[in-house]
VEXDREN-2710 file (C-alpha; in Angstrom, 1 decimal):
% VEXDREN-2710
k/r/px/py/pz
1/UNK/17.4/25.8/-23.4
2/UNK/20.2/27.0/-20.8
3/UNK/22.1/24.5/-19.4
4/UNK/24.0/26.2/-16.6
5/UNK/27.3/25.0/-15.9
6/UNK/29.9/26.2/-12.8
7/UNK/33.2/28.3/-13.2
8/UNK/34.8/25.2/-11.9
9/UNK/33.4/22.9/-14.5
10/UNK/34.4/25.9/-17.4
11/UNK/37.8/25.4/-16.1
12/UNK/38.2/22.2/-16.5
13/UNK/37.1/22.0/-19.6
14/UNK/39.7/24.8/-20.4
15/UNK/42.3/23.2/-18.9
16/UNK/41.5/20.4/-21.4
17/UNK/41.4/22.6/-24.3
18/UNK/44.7/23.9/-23.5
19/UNK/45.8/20.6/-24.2
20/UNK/44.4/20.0/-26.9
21/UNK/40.9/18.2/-26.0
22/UNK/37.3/18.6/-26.2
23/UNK/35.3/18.4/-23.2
24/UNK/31.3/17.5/-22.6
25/UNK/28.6/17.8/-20.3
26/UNK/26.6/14.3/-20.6
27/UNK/24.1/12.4/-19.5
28/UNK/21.2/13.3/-16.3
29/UNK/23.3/16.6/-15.9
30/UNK/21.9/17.5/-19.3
31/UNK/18.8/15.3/-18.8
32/UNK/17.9/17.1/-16.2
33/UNK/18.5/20.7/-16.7
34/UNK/16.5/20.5/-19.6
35/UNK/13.7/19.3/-17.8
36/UNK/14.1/22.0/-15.4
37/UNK/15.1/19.6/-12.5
38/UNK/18.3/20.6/-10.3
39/UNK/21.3/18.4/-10.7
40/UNK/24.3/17.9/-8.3
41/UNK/26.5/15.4/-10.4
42/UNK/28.1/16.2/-13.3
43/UNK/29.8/13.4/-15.7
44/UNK/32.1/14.6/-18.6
45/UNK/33.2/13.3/-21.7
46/UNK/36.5/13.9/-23.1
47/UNK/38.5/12.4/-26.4
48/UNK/41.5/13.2/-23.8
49/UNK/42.7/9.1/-23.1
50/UNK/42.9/8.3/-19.5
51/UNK/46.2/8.5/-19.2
52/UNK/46.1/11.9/-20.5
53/UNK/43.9/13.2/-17.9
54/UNK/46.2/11.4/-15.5
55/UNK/48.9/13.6/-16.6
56/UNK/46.8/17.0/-17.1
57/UNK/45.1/17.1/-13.6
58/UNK/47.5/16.9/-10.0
59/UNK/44.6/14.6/-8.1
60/UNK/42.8/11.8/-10.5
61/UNK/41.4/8.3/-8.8
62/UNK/41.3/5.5/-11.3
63/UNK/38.1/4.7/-10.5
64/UNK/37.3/3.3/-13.8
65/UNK/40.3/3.4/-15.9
66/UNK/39.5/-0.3/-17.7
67/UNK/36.4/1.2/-19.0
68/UNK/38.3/4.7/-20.0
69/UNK/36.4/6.2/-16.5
70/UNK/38.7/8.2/-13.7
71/UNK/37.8/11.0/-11.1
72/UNK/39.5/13.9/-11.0
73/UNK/39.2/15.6/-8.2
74/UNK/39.0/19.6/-8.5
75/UNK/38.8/22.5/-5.1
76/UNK/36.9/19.5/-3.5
77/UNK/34.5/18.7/-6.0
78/UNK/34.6/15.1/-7.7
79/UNK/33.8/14.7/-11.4
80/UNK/33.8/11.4/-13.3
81/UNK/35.8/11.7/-16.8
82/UNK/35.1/9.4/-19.6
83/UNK/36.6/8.7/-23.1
84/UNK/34.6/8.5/-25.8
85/UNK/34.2/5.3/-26.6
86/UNK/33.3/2.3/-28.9
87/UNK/31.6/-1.0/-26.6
88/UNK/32.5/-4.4/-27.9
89/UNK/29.9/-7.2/-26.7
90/UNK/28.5/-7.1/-23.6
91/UNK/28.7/-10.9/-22.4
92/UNK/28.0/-10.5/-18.7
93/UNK/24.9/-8.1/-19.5
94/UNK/26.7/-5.8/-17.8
95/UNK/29.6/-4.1/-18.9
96/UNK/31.1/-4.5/-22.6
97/UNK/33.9/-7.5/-22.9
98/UNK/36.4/-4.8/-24.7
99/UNK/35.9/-0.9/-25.4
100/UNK/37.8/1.1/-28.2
101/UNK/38.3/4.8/-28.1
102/UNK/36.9/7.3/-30.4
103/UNK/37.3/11.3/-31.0
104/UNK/34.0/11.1/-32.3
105/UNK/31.3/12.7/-29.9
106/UNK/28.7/11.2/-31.7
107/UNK/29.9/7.8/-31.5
108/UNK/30.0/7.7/-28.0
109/UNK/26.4/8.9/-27.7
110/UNK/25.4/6.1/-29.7
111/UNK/26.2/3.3/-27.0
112/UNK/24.4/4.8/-24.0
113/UNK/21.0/3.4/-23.5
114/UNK/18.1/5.9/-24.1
115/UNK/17.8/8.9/-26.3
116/UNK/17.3/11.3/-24.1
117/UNK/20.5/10.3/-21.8
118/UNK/22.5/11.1/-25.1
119/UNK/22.5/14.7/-25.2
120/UNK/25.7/15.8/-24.8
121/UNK/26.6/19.9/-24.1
122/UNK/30.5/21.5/-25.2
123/UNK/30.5/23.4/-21.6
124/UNK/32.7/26.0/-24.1
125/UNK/30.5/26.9/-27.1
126/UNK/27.7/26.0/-25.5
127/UNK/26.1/23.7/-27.4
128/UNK/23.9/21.1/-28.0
129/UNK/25.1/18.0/-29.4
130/UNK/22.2/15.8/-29.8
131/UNK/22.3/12.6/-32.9
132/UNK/19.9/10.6/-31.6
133/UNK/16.4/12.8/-31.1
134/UNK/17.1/13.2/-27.8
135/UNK/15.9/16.5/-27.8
136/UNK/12.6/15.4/-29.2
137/UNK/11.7/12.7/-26.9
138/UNK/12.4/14.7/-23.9
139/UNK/9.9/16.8/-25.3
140/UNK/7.3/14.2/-26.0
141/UNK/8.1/12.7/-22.3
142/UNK/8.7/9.7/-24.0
143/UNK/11.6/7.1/-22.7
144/UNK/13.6/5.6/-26.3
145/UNK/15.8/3.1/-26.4
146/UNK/18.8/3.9/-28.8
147/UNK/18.6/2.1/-32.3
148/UNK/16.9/-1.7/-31.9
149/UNK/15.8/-2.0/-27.6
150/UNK/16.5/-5.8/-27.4
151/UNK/19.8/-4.4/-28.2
152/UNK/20.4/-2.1/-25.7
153/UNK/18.5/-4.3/-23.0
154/UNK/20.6/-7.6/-24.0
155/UNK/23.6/-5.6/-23.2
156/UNK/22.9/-4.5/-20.0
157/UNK/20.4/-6.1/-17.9
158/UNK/19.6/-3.6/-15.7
159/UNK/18.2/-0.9/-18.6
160/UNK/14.6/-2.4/-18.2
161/UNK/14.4/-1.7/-14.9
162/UNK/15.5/2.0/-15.0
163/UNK/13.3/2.5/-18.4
164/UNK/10.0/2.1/-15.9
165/UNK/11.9/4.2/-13.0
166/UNK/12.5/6.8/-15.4
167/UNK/8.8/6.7/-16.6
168/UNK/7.8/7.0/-12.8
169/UNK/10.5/9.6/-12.0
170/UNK/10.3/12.0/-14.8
171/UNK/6.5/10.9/-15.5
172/UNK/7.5/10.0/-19.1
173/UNK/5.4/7.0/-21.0
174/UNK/8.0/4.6/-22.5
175/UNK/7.8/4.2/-26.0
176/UNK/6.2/1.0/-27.7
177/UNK/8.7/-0.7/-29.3
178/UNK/11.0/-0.1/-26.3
179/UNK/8.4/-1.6/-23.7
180/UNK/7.8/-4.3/-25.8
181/UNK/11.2/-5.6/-26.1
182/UNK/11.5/-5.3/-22.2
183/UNK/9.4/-8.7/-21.9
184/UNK/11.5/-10.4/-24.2
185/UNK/14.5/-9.7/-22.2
186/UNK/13.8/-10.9/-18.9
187/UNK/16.2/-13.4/-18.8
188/UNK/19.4/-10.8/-19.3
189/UNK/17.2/-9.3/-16.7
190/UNK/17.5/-12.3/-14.2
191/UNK/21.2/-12.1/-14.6
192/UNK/21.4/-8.4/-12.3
193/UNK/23.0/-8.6/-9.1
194/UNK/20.3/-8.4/-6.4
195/UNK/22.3/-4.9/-5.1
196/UNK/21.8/-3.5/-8.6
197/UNK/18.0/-3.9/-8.5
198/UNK/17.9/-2.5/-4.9
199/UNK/20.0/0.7/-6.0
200/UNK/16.8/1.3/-8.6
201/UNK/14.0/0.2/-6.0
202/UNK/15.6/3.1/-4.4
203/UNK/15.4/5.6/-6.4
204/UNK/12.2/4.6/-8.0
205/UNK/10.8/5.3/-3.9
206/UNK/12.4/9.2/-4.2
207/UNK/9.9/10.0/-7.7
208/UNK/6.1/11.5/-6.6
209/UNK/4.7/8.4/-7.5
210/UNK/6.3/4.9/-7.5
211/UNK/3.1/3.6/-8.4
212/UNK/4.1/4.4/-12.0
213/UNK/6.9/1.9/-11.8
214/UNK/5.3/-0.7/-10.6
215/UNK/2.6/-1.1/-12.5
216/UNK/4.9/-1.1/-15.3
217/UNK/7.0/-3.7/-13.2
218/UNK/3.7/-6.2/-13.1
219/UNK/2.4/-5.4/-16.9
220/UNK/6.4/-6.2/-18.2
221/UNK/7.1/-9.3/-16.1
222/UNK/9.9/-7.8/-14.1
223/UNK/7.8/-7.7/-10.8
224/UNK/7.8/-11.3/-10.9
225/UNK/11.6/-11.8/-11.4
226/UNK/12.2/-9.0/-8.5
227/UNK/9.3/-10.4/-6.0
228/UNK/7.0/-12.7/-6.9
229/UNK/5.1/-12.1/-3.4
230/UNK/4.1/-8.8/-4.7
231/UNK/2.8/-9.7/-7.9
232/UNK/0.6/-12.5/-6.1
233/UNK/-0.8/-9.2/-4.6
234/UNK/-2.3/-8.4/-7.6
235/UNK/-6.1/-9.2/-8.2
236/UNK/-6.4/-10.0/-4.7
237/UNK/-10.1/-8.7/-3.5
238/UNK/-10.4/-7.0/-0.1
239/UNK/-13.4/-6.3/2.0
240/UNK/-16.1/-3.1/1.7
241/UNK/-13.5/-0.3/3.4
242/UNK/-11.2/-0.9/0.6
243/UNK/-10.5/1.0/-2.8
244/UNK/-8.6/-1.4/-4.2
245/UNK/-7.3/-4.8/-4.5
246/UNK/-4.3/-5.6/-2.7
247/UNK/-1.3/-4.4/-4.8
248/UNK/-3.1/-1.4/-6.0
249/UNK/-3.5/-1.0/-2.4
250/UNK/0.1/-1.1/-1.0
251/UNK/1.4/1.0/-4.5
252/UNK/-1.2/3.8/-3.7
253/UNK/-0.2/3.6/0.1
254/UNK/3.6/4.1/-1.1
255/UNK/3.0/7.3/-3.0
256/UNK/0.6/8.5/0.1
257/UNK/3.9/8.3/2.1
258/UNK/6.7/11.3/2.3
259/UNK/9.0/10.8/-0.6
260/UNK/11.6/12.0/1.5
261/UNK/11.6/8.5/3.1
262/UNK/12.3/5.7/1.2
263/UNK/12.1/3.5/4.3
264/UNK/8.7/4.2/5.1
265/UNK/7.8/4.1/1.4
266/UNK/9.0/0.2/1.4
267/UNK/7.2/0.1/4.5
268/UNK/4.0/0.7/3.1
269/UNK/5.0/-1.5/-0.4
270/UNK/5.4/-4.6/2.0
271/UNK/2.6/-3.7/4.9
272/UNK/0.0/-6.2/3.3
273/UNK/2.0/-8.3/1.6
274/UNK/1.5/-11.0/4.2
275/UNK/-2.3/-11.5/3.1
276/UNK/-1.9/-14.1/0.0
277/UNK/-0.9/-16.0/3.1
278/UNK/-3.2/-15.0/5.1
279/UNK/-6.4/-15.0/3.4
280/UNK/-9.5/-17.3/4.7
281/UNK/-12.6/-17.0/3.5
282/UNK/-15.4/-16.7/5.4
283/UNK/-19.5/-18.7/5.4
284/UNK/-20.7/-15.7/3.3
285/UNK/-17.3/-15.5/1.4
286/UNK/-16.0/-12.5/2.7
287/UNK/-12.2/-12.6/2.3
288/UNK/-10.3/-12.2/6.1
289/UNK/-6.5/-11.6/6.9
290/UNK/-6.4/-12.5/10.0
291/UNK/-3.0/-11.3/11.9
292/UNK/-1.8/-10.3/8.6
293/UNK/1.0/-8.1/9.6
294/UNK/2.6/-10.8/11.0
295/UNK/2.8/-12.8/7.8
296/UNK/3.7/-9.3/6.2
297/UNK/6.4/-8.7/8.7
298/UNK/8.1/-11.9/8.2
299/UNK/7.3/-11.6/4.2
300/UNK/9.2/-8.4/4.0
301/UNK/12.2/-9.5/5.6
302/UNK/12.7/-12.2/3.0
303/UNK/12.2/-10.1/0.2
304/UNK/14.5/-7.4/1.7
305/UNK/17.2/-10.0/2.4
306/UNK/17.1/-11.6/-0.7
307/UNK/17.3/-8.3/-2.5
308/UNK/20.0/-7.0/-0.3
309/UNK/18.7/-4.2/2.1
310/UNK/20.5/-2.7/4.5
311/UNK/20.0/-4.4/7.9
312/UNK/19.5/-1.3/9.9
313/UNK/16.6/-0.9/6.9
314/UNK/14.8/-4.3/7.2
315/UNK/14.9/-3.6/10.8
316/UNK/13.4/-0.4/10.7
317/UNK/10.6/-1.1/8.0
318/UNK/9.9/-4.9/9.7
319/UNK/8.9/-3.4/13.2
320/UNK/6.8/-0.6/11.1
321/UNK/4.8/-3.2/9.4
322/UNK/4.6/-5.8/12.5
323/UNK/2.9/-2.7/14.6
324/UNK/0.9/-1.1/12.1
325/UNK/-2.3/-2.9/12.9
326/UNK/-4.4/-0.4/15.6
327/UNK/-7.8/0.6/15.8
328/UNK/-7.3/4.0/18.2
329/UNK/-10.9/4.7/19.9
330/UNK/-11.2/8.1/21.7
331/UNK/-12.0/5.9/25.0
332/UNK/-8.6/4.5/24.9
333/UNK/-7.3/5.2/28.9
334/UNK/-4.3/6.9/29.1
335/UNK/-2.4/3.5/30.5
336/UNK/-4.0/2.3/27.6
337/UNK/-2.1/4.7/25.1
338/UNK/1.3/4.2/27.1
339/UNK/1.4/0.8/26.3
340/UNK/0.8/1.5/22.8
341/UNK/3.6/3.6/23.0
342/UNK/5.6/1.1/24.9
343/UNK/4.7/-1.6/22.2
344/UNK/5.6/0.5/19.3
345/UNK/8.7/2.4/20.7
346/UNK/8.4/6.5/21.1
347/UNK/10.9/6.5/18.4
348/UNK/8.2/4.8/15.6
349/UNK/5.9/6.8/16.8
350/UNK/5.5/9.5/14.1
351/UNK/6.7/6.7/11.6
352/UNK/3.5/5.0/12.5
353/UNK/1.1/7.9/12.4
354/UNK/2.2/8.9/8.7
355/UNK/2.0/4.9/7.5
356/UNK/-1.3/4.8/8.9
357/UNK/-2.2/8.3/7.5
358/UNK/-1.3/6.6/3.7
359/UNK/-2.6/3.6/4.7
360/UNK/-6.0/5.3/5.0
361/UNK/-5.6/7.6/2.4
362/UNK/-5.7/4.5/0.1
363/UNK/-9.0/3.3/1.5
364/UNK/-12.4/4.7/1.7
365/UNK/-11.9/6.1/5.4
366/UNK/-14.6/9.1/7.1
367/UNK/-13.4/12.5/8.5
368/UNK/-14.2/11.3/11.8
369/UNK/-11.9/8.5/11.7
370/UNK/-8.9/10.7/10.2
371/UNK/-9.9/13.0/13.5
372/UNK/-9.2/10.2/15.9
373/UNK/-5.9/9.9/13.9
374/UNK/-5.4/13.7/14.7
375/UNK/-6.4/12.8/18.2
376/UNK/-4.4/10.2/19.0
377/UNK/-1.2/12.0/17.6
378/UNK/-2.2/15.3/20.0
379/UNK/-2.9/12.4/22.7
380/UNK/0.6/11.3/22.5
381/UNK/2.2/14.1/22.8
382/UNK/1.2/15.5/25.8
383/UNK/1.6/12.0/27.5
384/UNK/5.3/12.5/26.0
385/UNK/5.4/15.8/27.7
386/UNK/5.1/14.5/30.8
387/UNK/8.3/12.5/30.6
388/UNK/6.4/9.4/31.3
389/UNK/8.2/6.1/31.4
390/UNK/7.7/3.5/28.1
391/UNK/10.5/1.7/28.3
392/UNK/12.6/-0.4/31.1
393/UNK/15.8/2.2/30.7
394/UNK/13.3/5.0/31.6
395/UNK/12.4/3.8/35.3
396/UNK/13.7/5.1/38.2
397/UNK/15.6/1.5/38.9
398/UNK/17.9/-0.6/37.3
399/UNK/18.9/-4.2/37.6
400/UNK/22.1/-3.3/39.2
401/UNK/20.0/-1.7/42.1
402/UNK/17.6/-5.1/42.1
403/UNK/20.6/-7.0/42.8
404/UNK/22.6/-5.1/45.5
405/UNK/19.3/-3.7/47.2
406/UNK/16.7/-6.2/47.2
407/UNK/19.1/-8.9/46.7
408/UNK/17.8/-10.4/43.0
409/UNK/20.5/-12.3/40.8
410/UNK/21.2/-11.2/37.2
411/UNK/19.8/-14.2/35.6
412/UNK/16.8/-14.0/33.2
413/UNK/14.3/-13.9/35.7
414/UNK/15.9/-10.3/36.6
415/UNK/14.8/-9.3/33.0
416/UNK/11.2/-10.6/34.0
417/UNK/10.7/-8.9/37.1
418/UNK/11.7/-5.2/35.1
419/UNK/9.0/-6.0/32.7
420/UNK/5.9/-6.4/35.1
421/UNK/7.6/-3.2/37.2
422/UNK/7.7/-1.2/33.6
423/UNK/3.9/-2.8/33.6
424/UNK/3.1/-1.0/36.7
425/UNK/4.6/2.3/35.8
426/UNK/2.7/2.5/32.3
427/UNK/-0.7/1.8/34.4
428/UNK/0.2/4.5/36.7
429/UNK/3.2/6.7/36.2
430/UNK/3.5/7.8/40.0
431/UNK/4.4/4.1/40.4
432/UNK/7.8/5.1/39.2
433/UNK/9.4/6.0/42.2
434/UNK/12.4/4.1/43.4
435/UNK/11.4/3.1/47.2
436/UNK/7.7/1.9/45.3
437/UNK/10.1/-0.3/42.9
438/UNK/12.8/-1.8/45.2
439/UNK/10.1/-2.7/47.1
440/UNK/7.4/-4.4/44.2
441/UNK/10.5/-6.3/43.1
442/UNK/10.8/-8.3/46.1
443/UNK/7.8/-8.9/46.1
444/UNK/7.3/-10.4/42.6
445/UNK/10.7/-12.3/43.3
446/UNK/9.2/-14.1/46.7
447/UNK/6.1/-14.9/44.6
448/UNK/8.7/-16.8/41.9
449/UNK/9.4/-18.8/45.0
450/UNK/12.8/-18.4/44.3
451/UNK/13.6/-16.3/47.7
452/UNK/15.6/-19.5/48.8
453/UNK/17.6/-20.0/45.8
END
């Protein structure tokens, strides 16, 4: 088991002994290179006090001193350094009301929250400190809650939640006991700031399969804390095409996508979410969704804003799950396909094609239909090739030249004449020629009969 540390990191921790201190590799640092996964951040553990680091290193940010945390800062790399320490009771199911320090190693490992996140390493001897069967859980794959779970869960909130992202990113099981107590916490769980729960959500989209977590989510109870609409998902029957019920459905749709985009990922959680509203059930009692992606749209930018997403996020992911309803046939006209592109925006473009590639990748779908996928994609980018205009800032006029040349005010009707000219350049491109415009735009102006006004 080599854990592989930096000659930076070594001499830090010599500076410390120099002083007089101990100093520790801890948590997913260690986690992590035992599992043979690459880690970039490194947290230490030191019986040096806060203060003392203060005074040992030239350039240290208080980042966390009430909770014996600071940053020292070392040939441009930052490194959090923490006590050891003792927690008091944890009121606010967050952070402990009071903390003591400790020179004991071994009681500081004891108040993190699973077993194998308490594996500590001396970056010096290079060993292996380990009191809580760390070691042997990692190798079981199994997640542990330290000593009695509703414990650990009633003292932070939070630790359910990144128990099942864990499971999903490491593709560990979580142990009995320690999923078992998770439903009994819920309501510490309820307390968690909405940013907190979105800073997991996150992270749980960058494992292989985020399917794992929410499944877990659904069977604990958490789901229905963090989005009841998705939960409702569950169960939900969809027609013949289909491989699974609705939230099975969007899960398997989200692993289908890159994991490299957690936008897109969310994207394809929320892109049916909108049919518990929309369901109607036909004579023969076939279940339809009419204009689903509507309701999903406007669904998803609840549940984003009430969980905190970034705006330029829920705008991003809302426009990917408002368009992502098209049924490409190979007889599609080329003016046809521009306004596809027009609706959609060039820059979704290959957003689209990849949701809809997951989307049917969860379904029972023929090689002919992923062709026409394949077609359309090839289809597009030869129309893109051809630097055709899909948007009103790509034609050869602009409102400033309706006004001084063909004598149009800049009101709203202005903004309605440049759509039905953008109209005419996506039906024929050559339409995009400058004389061809000034000249259409009178002409759709006099027919406003506002020539007078």
């Amino acid at each position: 088991m080599n854990i592989r540390v930096s000659d930076d990191l070594r001499k830090i921790a010599s500076i410390l002994k120099e002083k007089g201190y101990s100093c520790y590799l801890v948590g997913g640092a260690v986690r992590n290179q035992l599992l043979g996964i690459e880690e970039k951040d490194y947290d230490l553990a030191t019986d040096a006090l806060p203060e003392d680091i203060m005074g040992i290193f030239r350039r240290v940010i208080p980042t966390g001193i009430k909770h014996g945390t600071v940053t020292v800062l070392f040939k441009g790399e930052a490194y959090e350094v923490t006590t050891f320490r003792v927690d008091g009771k944890y009121t606010d199911g967050r952070r402990p009301d009071s903390i003591s320090y400790t020179s004991d190693i071994n009681e500081d490992l004891k108040r993190r929250d699973f077993t194998i996140n308490s594996i500590a390493y001396d970056i010096l001897r290079g060993e292996l400190i380990d009191p809580n069967g760390g070691l042997i859980d990692l190798d079981k794959k199994i997640i542990r809650a330290i000593g009695n779970p509703d414990e650990r869960f009633q003292e932070d909130g939070l630790r359910p939640l990144r128990a099942c992202r864990f499971a999903a990113q490491l593709n560990f099981k979580i142990e009995s006991q320690t999923f078992q107590a998770i439903s009994r916490n819920l309501d510490k769980f309820r307390g968690v700031s909405k940013e907190r729960i979105y800073d997991e959500l996150v992270k749980t989209m960058r494992a292989e399969k985020p399917s794992r977590t929410f499944n877990l989510l659904l069977k604990s109870g958490l789901l229905e804390i963090i989005s009841p609409e998705l939960t409702a998902c569950n169960g939900l029957a969809q027609r013949e095409k289909h491989k699974f019920d609705v939230f099975q459905h969007l899960i398997t749709t989200c692993d289908n996508c890159p994991r490299s985009d957690v936008d897109l990922r969310f994207s394809a959680l929320f892109h049916d979410i909108g049919k518990v509203e929309a369901l109607v059930y036909a004579d023969n009692g076939t279940p339809t969704f009419h204009n689903h992606e509507v309701h999903s749209a406007r669904e998803a930018v609840r549940i984003m804003k009430k969980l905190k997403f970034p705006n330029k996020s829920i705008q991003r992911i809302e426009h990917l799950i408002r368009h992502h309803m098209f049924n490409y046939e190979s007889n599609w006209t080329d003016a046809a396909l521009r306004r596809f592109i027009a609706r959609v925006g060039l820059e979704y473009i290959d957003d689209m094609l990849l949701l809809q590639k997951a989307d049917m990748a969860s379904m029972w779908k023929t090689e002919e239909e992923y062709s026409l996928l394949d077609e359309l994609k090839e289809r597009i980018q030869k129309l893109t090739e051809k630097n055709n205009a899909f948007t009103i800032r790509d034609l050869n006029i602009s409102g400033n030249d309706l006004f001084m040349t063909a004598g149009i005010p800049k009101t709203p009707v202005m903004g309605k004449i440049l759509e039905e000219l953008l109209e005419l350049v996506l039906e024929n491109p050559e339409n995009n020629n400058k004389e061809f415009l000034i000249n259409k735009s009178a002409e759709i102006y006099m027919s406003y009969g506002l020539e007078e006004r």
